[in-house]
N, C-alpha and C positions, 0 to 999 in steps of 0.2 A: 782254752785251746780246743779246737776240733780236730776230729781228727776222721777221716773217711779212707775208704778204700777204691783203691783203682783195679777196677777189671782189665786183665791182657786175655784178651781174647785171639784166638787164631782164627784167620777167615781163609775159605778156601775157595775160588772160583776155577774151577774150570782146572790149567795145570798151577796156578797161581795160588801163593800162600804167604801170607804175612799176618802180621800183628796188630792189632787197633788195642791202643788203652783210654778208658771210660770209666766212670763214676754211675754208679746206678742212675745218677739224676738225670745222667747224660741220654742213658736209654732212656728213661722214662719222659724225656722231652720229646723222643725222636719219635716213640710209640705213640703220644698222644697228638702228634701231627701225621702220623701214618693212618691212623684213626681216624682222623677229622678229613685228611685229605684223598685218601685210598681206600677207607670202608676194610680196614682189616680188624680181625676180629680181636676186638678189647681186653680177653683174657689170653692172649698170646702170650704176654709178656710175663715171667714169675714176676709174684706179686713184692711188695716190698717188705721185707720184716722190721722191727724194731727190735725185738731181744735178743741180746746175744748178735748183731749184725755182723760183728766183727769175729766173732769167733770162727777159729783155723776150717772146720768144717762145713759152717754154713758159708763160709767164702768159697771153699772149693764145692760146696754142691751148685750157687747162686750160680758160678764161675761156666759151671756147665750146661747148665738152664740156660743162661746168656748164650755160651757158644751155638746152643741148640736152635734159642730163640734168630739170633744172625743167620744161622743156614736155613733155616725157614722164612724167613724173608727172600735171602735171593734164591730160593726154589718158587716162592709167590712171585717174582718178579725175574725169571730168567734172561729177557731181552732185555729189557731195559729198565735199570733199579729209578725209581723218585731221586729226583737231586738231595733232596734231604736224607736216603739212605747212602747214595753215593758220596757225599762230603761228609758223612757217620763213618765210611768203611775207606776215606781216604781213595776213594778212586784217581781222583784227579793226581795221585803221585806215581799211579802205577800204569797210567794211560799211555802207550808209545805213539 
């Protein structure tokens, strides 16, 4: 059995605010194409742990690392997010 955890993050643009859920690996895919493709700095992203992952605490610190980590990207990128952060944060369901 595996078992992982889903980050619900809250994203906030501008007066807009919703909820994205992800799996660390999910970020860590998004970061290493942010990387490769934008030249954003490598140690942005908390790092991954192994002990204890799951535990109540290191979820809610990870939890907030992650939110931190998201609004630092769309401060890095205020006009116009990479398609790869914008289909990450779900833009295209919030676009009128």
């Amino acid at each position: 059995i595996y078992s992982f955890q889903v980050y619900v993050i809250q994203v906030s643009v501008g007066n807009h605010q919703w909820t994205v859920k992800h799996r660390y690996s999910d970020f860590h895919d998004l970061h290493e194409k942010l990387v490769s493709e934008k030249k954003i700095d490598k140690n942005l992203l908390p790092p991954k742990k192994i002990i204890g992952k799951n535990s109540k605490s290191l979820v809610e610190k990870r939890q907030k690392e992650l939110e931190v980590y998201l609004q630092t990207l769309l401060v890095k990128f205020p006009v116009t997010a990479p398609k790869v952060l914008s289909r990450f944060l779900h833009f295209h369901l919030y676009v009128s």
